[in-house]
C-alpha positions as a printed NumPy array, in Angstrom:
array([[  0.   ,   0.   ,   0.   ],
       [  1.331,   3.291,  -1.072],
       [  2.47 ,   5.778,   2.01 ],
       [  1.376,   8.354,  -0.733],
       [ -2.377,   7.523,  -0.227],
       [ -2.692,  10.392,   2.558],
       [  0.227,  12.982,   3.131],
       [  0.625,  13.238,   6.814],
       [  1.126,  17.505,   6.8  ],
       [ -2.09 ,  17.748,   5.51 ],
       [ -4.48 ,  16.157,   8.12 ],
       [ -3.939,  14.265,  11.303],
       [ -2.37 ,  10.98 ,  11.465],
       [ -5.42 ,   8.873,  12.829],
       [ -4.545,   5.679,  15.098],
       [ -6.239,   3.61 ,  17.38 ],
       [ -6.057,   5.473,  20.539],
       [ -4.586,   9.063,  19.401],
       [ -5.614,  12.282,  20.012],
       [ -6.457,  14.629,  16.764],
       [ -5.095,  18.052,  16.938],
       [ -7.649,  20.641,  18.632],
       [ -5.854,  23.072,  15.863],
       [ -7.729,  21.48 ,  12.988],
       [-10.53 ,  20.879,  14.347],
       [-11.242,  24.14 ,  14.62 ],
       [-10.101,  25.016,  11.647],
       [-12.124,  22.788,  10.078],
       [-14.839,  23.432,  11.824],
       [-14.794,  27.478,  10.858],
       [-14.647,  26.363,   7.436],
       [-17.033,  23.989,   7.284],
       [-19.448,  26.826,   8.87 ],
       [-17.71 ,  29.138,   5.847],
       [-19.031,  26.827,   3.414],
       [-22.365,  26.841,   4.142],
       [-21.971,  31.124,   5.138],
       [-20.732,  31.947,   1.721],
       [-23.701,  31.171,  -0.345],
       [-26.268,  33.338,   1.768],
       [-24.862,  36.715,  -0.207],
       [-25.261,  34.777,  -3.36 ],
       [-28.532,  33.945,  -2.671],
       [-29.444,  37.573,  -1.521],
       [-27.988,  38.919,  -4.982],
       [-29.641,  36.336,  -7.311],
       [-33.459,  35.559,  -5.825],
       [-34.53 ,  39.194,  -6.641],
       [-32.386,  38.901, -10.144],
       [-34.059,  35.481, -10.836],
       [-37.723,  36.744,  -9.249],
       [-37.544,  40.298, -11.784],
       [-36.723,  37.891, -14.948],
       [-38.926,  35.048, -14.619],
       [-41.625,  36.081, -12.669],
       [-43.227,  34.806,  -9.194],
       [-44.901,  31.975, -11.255],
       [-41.949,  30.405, -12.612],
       [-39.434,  31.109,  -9.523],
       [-41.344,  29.741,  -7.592],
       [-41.38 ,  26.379,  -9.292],
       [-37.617,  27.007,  -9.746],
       [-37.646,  27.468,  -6.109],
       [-39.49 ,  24.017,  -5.585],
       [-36.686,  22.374,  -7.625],
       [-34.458,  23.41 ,  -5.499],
       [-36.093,  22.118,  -2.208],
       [-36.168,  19.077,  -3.614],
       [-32.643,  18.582,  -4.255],
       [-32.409,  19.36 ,  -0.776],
       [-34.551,  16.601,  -0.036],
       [-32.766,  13.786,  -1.739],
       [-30.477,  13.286,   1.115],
       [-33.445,  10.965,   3.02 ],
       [-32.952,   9.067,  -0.487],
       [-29.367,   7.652,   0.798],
       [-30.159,   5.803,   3.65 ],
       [-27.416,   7.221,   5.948],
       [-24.695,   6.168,   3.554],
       [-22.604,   8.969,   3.928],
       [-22.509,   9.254,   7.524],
       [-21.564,   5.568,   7.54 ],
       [-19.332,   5.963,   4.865],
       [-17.261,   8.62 ,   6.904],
       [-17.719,   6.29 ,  10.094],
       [-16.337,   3.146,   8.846],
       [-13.647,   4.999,   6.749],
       [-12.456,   7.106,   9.791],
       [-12.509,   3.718,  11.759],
       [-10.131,   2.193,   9.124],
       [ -7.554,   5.283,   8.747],
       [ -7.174,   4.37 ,  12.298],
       [ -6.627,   0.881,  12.411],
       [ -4.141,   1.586,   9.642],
       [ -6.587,  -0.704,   7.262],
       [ -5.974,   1.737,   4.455],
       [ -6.729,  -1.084,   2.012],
       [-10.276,  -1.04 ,   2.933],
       [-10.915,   2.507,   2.089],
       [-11.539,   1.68 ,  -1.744],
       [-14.194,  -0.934,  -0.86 ],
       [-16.059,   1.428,   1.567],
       [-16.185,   3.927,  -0.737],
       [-16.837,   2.535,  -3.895],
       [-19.491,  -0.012,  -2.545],
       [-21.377,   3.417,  -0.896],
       [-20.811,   5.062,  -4.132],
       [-22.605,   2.377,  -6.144],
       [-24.887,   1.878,  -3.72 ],
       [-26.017,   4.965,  -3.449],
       [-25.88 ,   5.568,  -7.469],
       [-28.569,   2.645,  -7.47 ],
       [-30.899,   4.563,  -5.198],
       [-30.21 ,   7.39 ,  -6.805],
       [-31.794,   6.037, -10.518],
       [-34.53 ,   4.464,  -8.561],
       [-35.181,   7.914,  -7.467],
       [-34.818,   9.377, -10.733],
       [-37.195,   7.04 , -12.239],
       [-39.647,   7.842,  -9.328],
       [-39.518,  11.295, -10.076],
       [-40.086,  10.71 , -14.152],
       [-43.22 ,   8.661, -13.571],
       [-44.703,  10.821, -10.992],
       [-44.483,  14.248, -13.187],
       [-47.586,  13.593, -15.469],
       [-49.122,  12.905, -12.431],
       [-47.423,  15.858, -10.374],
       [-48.588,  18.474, -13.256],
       [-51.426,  18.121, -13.679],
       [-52.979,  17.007, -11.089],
       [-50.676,  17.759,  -7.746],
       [-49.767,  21.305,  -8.264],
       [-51.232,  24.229,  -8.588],
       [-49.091,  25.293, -11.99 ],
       [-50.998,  28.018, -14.318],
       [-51.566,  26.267, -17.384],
       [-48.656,  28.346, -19.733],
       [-46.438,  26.153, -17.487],
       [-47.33 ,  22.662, -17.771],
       [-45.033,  21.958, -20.323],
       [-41.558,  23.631, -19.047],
       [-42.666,  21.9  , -15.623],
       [-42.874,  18.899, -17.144],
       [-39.859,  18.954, -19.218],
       [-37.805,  20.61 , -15.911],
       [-38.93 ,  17.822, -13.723],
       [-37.312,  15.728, -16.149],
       [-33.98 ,  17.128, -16.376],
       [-34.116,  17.383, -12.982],
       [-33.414,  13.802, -12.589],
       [-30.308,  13.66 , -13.789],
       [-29.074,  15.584, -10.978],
       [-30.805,  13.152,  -8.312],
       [-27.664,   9.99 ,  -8.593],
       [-25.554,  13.067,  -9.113],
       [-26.582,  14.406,  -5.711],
       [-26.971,  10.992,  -3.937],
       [-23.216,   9.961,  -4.883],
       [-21.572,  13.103,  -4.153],
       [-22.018,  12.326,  -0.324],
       [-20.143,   9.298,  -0.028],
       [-17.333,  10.696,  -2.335],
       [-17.329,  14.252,   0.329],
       [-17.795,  11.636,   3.203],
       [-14.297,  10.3  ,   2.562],
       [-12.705,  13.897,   3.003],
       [-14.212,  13.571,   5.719],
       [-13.275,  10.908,   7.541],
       [ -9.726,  12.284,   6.539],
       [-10.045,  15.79 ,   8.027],
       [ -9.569,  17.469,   4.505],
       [-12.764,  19.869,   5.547],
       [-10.693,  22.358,   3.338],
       [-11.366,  19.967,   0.41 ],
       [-14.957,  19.266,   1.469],
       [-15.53 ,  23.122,   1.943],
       [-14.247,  23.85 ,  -1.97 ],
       [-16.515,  21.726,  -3.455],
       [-19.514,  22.395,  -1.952],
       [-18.926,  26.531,  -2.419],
       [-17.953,  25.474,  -6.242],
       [-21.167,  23.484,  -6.582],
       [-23.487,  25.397,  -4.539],
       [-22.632,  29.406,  -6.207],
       [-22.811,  27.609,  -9.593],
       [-26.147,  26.538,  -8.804],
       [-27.124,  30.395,  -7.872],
       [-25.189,  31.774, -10.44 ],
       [-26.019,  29.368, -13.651],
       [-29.843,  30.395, -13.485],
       [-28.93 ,  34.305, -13.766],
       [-26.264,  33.873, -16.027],
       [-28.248,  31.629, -18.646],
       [-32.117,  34.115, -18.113],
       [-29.776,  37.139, -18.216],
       [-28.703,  35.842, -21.59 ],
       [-32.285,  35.096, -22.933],
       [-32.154,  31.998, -22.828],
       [-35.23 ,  29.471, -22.017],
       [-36.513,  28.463, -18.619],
       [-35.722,  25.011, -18.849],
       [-31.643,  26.378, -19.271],
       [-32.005,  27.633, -16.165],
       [-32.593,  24.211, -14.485],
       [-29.929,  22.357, -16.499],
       [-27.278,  25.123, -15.231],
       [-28.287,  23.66 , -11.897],
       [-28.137,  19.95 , -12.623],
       [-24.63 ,  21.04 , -14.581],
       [-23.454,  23.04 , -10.873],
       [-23.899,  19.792,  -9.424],
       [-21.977,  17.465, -12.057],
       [-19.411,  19.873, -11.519],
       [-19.715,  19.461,  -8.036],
       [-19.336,  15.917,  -7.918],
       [-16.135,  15.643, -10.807],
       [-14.213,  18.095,  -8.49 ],
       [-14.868,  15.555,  -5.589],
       [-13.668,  12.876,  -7.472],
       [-10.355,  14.318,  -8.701],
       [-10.29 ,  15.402,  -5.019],
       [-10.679,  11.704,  -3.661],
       [ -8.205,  10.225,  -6.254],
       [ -5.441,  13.067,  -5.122],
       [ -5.823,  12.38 ,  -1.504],
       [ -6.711,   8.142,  -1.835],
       [ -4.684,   7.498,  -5.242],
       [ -6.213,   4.067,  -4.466],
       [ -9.472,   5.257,  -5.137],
       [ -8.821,   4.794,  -8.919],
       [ -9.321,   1.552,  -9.15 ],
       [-12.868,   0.705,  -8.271],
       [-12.976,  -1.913,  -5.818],
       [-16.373,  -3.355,  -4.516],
       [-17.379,  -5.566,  -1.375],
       [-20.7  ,  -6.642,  -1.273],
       [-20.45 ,  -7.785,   2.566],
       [-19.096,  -4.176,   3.283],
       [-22.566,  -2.988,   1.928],
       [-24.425,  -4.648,   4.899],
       [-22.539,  -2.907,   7.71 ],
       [-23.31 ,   0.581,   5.79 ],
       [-27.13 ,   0.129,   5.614],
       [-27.377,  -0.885,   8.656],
       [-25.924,   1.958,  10.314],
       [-27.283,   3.656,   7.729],
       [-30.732,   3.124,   8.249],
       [-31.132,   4.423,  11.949],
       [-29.606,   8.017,  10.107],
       [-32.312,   8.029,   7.473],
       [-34.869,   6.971,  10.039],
       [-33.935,   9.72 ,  12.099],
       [-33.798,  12.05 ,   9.194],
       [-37.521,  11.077,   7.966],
       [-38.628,  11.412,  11.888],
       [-37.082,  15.094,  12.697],
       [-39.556,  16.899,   9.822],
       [-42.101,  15.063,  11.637],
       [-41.429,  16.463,  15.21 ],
       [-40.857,  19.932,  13.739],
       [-43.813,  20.161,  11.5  ],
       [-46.592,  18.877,  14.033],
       [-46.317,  21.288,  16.144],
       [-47.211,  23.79 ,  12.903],
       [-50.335,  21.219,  11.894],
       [-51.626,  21.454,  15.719],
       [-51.393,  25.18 ,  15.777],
       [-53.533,  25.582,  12.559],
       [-56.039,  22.995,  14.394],
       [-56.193,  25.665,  17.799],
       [-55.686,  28.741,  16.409],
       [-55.869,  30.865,  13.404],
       [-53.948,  30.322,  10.214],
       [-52.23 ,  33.359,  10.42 ],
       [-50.448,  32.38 ,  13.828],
       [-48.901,  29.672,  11.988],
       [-46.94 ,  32.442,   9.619],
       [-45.954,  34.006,  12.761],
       [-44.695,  30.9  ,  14.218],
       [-43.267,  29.374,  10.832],
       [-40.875,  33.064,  10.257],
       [-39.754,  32.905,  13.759],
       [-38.991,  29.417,  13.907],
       [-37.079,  29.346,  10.451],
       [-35.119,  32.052,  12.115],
       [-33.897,  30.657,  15.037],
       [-33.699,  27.341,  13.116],
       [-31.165,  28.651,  10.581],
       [-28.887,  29.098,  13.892],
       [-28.148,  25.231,  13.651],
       [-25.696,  25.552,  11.329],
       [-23.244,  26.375,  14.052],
       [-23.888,  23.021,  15.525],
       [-24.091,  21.423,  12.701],
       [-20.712,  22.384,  11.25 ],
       [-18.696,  21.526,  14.784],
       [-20.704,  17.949,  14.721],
       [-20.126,  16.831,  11.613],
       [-16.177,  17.804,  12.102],
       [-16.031,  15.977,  15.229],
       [-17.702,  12.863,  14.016],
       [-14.952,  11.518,  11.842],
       [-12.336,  12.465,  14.777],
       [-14.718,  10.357,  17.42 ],
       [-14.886,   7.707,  14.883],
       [-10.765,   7.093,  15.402],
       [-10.812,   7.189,  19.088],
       [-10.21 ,   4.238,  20.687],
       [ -9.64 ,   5.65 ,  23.888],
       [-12.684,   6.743,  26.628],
       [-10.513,   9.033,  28.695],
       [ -9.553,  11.326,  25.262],
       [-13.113,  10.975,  23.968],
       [-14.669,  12.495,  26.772],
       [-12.025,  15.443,  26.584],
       [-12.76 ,  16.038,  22.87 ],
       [-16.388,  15.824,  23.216],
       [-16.947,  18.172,  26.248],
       [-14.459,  20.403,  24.606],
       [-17.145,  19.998,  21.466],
       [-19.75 ,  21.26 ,  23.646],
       [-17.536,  24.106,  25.126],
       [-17.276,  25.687,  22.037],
       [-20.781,  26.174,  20.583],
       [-21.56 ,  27.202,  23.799],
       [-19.037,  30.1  ,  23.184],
       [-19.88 ,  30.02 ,  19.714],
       [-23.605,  30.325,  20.121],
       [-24.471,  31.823,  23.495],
       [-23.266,  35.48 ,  22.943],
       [-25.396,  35.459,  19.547],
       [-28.186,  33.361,  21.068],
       [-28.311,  36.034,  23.64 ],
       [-28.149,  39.277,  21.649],
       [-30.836,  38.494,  19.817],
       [-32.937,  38.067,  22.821],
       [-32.126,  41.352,  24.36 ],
       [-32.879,  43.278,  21.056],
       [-36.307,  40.816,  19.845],
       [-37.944,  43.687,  19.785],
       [-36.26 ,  45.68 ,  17.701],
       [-34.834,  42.882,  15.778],
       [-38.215,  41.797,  14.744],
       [-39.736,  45.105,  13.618],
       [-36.376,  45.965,  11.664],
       [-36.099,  42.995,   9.954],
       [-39.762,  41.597,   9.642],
       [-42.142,  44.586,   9.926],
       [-44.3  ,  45.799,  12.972],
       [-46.486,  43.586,  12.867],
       [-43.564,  40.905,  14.075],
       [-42.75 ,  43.359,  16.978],
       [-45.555,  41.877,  19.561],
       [-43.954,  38.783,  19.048],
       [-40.54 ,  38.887,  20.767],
       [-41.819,  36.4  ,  23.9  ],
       [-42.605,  34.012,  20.987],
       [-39.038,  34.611,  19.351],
       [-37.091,  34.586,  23.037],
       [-38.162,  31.152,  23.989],
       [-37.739,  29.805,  20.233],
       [-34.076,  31.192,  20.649],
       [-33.491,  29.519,  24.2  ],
       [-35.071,  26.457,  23.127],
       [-32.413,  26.625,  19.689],
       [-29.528,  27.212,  21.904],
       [-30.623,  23.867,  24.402],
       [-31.002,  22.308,  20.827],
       [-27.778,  22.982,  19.637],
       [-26.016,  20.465,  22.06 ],
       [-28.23 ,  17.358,  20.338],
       [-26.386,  17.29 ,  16.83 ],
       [-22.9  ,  17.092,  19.291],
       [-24.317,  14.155,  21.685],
       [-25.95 ,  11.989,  18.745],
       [-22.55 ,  13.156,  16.358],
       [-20.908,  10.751,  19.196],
       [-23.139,   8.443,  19.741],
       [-23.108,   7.691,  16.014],
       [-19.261,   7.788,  15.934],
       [-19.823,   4.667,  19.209],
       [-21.744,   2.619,  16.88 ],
       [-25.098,   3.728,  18.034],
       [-27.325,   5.071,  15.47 ],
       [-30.01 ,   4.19 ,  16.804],
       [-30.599,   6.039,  20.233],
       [-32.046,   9.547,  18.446],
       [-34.568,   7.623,  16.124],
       [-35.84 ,   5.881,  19.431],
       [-36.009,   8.63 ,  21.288],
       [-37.651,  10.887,  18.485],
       [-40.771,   8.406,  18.651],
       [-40.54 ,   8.155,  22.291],
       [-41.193,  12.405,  21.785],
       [-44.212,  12.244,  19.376],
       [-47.135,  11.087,  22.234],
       [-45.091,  13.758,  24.172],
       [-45.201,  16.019,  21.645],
       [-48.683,  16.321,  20.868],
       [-50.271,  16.658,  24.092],
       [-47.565,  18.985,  25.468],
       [-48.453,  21.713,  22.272],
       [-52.201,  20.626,  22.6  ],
       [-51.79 ,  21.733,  26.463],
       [-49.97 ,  24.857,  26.184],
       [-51.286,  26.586,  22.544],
       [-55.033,  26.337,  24.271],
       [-53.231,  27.841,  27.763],
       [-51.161,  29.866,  26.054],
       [-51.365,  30.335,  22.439],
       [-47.936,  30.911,  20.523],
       [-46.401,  32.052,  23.551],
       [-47.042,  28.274,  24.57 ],
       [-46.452,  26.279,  21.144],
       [-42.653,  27.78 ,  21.681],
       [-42.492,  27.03 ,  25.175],
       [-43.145,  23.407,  24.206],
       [-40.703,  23.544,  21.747],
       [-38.576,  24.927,  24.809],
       [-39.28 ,  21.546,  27.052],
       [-38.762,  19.402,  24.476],
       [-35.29 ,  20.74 ,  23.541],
       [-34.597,  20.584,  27.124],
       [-35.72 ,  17.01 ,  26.906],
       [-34.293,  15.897,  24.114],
       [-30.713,  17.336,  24.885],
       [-30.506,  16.141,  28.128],
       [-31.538,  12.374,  27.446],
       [-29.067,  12.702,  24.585],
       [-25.905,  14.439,  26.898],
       [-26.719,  11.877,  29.628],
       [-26.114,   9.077,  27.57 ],
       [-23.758,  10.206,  25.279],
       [-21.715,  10.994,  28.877],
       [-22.525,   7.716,  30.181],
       [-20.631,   6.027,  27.119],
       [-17.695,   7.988,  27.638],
       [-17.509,   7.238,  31.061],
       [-13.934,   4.912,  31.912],
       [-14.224,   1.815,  33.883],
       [-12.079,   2.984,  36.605],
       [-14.352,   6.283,  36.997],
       [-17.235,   6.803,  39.481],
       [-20.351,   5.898,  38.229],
       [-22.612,   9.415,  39.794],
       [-23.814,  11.663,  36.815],
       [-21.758,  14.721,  38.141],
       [-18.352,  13.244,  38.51 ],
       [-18.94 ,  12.465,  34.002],
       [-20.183,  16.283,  33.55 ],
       [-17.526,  19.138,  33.756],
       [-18.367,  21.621,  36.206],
       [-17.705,  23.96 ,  33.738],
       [-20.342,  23.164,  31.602],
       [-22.507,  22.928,  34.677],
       [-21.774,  26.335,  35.866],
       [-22.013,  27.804,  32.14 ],
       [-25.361,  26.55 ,  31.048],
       [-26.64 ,  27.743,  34.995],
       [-25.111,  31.317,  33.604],
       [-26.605,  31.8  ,  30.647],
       [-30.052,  30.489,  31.98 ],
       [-29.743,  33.708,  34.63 ],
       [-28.761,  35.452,  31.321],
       [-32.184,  34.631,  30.074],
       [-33.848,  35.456,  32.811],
       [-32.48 ,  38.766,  33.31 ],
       [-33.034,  38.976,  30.102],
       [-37.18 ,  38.861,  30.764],
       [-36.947,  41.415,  33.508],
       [-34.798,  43.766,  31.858],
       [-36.799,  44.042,  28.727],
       [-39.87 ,  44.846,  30.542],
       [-37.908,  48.553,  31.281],
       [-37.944,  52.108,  29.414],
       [-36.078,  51.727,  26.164],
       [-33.296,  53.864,  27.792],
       [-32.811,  51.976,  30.801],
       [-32.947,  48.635,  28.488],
       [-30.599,  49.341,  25.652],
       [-28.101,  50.201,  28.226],
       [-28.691,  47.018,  30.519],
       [-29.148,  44.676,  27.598],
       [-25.623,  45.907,  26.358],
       [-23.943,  45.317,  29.504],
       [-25.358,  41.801,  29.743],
       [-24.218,  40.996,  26.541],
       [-20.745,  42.227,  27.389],
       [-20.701,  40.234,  30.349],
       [-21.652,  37.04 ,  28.908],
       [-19.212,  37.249,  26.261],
       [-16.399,  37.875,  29.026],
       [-17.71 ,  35.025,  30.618],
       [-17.738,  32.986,  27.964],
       [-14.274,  33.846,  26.509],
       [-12.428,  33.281,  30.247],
       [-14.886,  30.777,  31.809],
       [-16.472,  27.836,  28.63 ],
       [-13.225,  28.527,  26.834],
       [ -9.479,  27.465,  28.573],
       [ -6.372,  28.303,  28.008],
       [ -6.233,  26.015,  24.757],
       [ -8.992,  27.191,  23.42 ],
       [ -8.005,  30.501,  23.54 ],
       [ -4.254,  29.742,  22.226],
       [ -6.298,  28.071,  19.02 ],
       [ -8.673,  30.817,  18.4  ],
       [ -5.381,  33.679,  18.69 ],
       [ -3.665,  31.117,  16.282],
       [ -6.465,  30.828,  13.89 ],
       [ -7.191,  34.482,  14.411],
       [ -2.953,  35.435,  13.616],
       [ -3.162,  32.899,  10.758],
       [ -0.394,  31.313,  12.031],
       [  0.745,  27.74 ,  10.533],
       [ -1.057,  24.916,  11.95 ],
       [  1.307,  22.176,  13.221],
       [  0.448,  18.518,  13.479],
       [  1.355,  18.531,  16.676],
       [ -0.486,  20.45 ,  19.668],
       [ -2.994,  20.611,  22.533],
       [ -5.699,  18.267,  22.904]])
């Protein structure tokens, strides 16, 4: 096997036991947040462009296109995720031979699905124009013809996660972060570029299956440079077996979570008004859109949990994981708060300004949230996939008859405080357990000798933080601005000399000096 297959400068030498560099980490983990940043501009610049030229009729099935490619990822059965798993697992066994096989059995698997789903898709459009939606007649035909170029691009998408899930597993987040910028501004840019030209409407939608071709070639001259191995397909049936089914807790989970999130929405428009469910639905895409932060530090730490062997370093890592999107997060969870009011009215219009209760709960229920993707990124990494599905059905008798309770007590002010108890929930059954599997042998076995007191103390502070919060915002605007800007100072001193340590610190001065990363530092 070549030494070649992974140069050891560029990511961190993975072995059974070892500790991964805290450095990259968090580099990766600020550009795998950049990647998915980056876009929003684009998006900002071309919706109006693409709204002007086409018109609201045919952006907004453009704009249903779109959703669905982001929907094809319940299509893949958790084959990425396992893909990264096993492939981080193998890295550090020094099983580099297997990496081919994992890959290119996910790959194929996953193009399979992905042509079953494109021939779902082009036997469902008759039926989808012309009798599903609600398309003016003018654009039956482009709709019909778009839905059919659109799947190409659905084996396209499926594939391209195992092929980024091997970056992955291999810390090359730099690599992952390219490709998905390259792929994801094409498919922004391609539809202005092509209508600004005069060309036709269905142009515009084979610019976007082309962004994503692109997308997924780059990836694969990406793989080969980094896996030269990865050249010569290599497939392993029995492999497949161990991917699905680790897989198919992920995509249960995935199919589950819209479930939680939208019943809430159905039970509102049962109890109150339709319009209270536009109110809800704009403040909770808000404060939902804050996940990304999570997100971005989970999905870099899963790989790096994935090539632990050892308890004792796992538990570091992942309480350091939680550490920093508490830093991360609470400063921006809590300015928000303060200023709901005048966030909401700026932003939304006045008639969003009575609804900053609503939005403050949403927000602390987010922030409680944000620790879930971190606990179930390592369960996953421990081999168990299958704790979040679980508890998400265990939630859904919850569920209902906690937003039944409190939107006929309490109306939206209620529907988010359920949302509130459930994160609470939810997180805590997750950090329990996902502590309790770190836990050593030789340890004590009482909850509060596995949690750090500093995470104990820091969640306590920013829950005063939101509770000060409450009372201070029910002052003269004077008296407020100036309290809610001192809060905000204080939490962020807080968090920078209390959640943070020393190393944390020395990495975000490093990162912030651009200094060169070694492969050797803190853990």
């Amino acid at each position: 096997m070549s030494t070649r297959m992974v140069p050891q400068q560029s990511w961190p030498q993975l072995k059974a036991g070892s500790s991964v560099h805290s450095g990259i980490l968090a580099k990766n983990a600020l550009l795998n947040l950049a990647s998915q940043m980056i876009p929003i501009p684009v998006v900002l610049i071309t919706f109006p462009i693409l709204f002007r030229e086409l018109g609201p009729d045919r952006f907004g099935f453009l704009s249903l296109l779109w959703a669905i490619l982001g929907y094809l990822i319940l299509l893949e059965l958790g084959l990425t995720p396992a893909t990264t798993k096993h492939v981080a697992e193998s890295l550090a066994g020094g099983r580099n031979d297997e990496v081919s096989r994992i890959v290119w059995t996910a790959a194929v698997a996953q193009g399979i699905l992905g042509i079953a789903g494109a021939t779902t898709i082009v036997g469902l459009t008759p039926m989808l124009v012309e009798r599903v939606l609600n398309l003016p007649n003018f654009l039956h035909d482009d709709a019909r013809s778009a839905f059919y170029l659109l799947s190409l691009a659905v084996p396209i998408v499926i594939v391209t996660g195992s092929l980024s899930g091997v970056l992955e597993a291999a810390q090359r987040f730099d690599l992952v972060s390219v490709a998905r910028i390259v792929s994801t501004v094409l498919g922004y840019l391609g539809p202005v570029a092509v209508i600004s030209l005069g060309f036709p409407f269905l142009w515009a939608v084979g610019s976007i299956v082309l962004a994503k071709f692109t997308g997924l070639l780059l990836l694969v001259v990406l793989d080969v440079a980094v896996f030269p191995e990865l050249a010569a397909p290599r497939l392993d049936w029995r492999i497949l077996r161990k991917l699905l089914t680790f897989g198919g807790w992920v995509a249960a989970a995935r199919a589950l979570n819209p479930a939680l999130l939208y019943l809430d929405r159905f039970l509102i428009a049962w109890l109150l008004p339709i319009s209270a469910v536009g109110y809800y639905t704009v403040l909770f895409e808000i404060v939902s859109r804050l996940g990304i932060i999570s997100a971005s530090v989970a999905s870099v730490f899963f790989p790096a949990f994935s090539s632990m062997g050892q308890r004792d370093q796992l538990q570091k890592l992942y309480v350091r994981e939680l550490r920093w999107v508490l830093a991360l997060a609470g400063p921006l969870v809590l300015a928000l708060a303060l200023f709901a009011e005048e966030v909401l009215r700026v932003w939304l219009g006045p008639d969003f300004g009575n609804s900053a209760a609503v939005f403050r709960l949403l927000l602390a229920g987010g922030l409680v949230g944000m620790l879930a993707p971190l606990a179930n990124s390592l369960l996953q990494s421990q081999g168990r996939p299958d704790i979040l599905p679980k508890l998400y059905m265990a939630e859904v008798p919850l569920n209902i008859g906690l937003v039944w309770l409190l939107v006929n007590g309490a109306g939206l002010v209620g529907a988010a405080a359920s949302f509130l108890v459930r994160a609470i929930l939810e997180t805590s059954a997750l950090v329990y357990i996902s502590l309790s599997m770190t836990r050593t042998p030789s340890k004590p076995s009482g909850t509060m000798s596995r949690i750090d007191p500093k995470l104990v103390v820091s969640g306590s502070f920013l829950i005063l933080a939101a509770i000060l919060c409450m009372v201070i915002n029910s002052s003269r605007l004077p008296i407020r601005l100036g309290m809610n800007l001192a809060l905000l100072v204080v939490t962020s001193y807080f968090c920078w000399f209390y959640i943070l340590d020393d190393t944390d610190r020395a990495l975000v001065n490093t990162l912030c000096l651009r200094d060169k990363l070694r492969g050797e530092g803190p853990t």
